[in-house]
C-alpha positions as CSV (number, residue, x, y, z in Angstrom):
1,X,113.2,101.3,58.2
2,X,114.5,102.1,61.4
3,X,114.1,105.9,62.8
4,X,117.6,106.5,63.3
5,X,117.9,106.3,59.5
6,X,115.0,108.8,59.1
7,X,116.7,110.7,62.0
8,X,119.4,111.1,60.0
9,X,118.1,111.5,56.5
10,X,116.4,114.5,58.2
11,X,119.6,115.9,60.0
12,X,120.8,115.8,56.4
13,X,118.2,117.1,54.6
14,X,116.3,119.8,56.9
15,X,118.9,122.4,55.6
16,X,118.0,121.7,52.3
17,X,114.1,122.7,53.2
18,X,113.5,126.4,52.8
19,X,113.0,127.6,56.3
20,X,109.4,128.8,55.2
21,X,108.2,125.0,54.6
22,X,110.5,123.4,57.0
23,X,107.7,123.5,59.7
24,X,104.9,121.6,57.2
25,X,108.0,119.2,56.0
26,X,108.5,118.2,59.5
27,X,104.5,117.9,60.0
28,X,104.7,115.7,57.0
29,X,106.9,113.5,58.4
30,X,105.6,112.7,61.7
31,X,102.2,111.6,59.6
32,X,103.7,109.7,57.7
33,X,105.8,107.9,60.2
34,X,102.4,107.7,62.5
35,X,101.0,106.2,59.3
36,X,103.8,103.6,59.9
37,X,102.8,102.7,62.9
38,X,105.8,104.3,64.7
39,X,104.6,105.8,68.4
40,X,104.9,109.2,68.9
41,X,106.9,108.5,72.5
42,X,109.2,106.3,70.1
43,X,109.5,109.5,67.3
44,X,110.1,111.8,70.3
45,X,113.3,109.8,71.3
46,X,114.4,109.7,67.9
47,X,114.2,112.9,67.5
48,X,115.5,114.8,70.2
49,X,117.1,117.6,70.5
50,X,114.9,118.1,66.6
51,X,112.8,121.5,67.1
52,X,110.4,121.1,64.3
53,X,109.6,117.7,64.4
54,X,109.4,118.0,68.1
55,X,106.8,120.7,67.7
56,X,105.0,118.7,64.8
57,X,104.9,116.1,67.0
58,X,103.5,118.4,69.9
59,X,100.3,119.7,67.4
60,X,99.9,115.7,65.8
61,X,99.1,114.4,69.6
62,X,97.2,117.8,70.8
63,X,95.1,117.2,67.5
64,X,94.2,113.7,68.0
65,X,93.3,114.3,71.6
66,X,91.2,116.7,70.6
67,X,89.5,114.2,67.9
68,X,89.3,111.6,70.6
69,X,87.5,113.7,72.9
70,X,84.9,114.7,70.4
71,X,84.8,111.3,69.6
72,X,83.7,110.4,73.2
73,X,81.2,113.2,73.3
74,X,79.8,112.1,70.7
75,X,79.7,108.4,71.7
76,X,78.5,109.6,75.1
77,X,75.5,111.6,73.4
78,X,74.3,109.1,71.4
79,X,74.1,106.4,74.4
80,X,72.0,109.6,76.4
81,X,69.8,109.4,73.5
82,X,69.7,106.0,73.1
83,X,68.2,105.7,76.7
């Protein structure tokens, strides 16, 4: 499935989504089209212009640079210990 079409199925449907839930319907949708293996640089250009999904997107990356920094601390503690 090509992000244009879910570009546009969104356009479509966003108005449909209660304005209190739009915000975890667009955080839904970037996980699940991370979980498809899209990249988030190729969801931002699909996207643009989108505010919620571009804010979703936003808190997806922040969060898994986050993770991957613990991740490293955590690799980089256990090699200290190691030695």
């Amino acid at each position: 499935m090509s992000l244009d079409l879910v570009s546009e199925v969104w356009d479509t449907l966003r108005n449909h989504i209660d304005n209190s839930t739009r915000s975890e319907a667009a955080d839904d949708l970037v996980n699940l089209l991370v979980d498809l293996n899209y990249e988030p640089e190729e969801i931002k250009d699909s996207f643009r212009g989108d505010k919620q999904v571009t804010k979703a997107l936003k808190y997806y990356i922040e969060q898994h640079e986050a993770e991957d920094e613990e991740d490293e601390e955590e690799r980089s503690e256990e090699h200290t210990s190691e030695l």
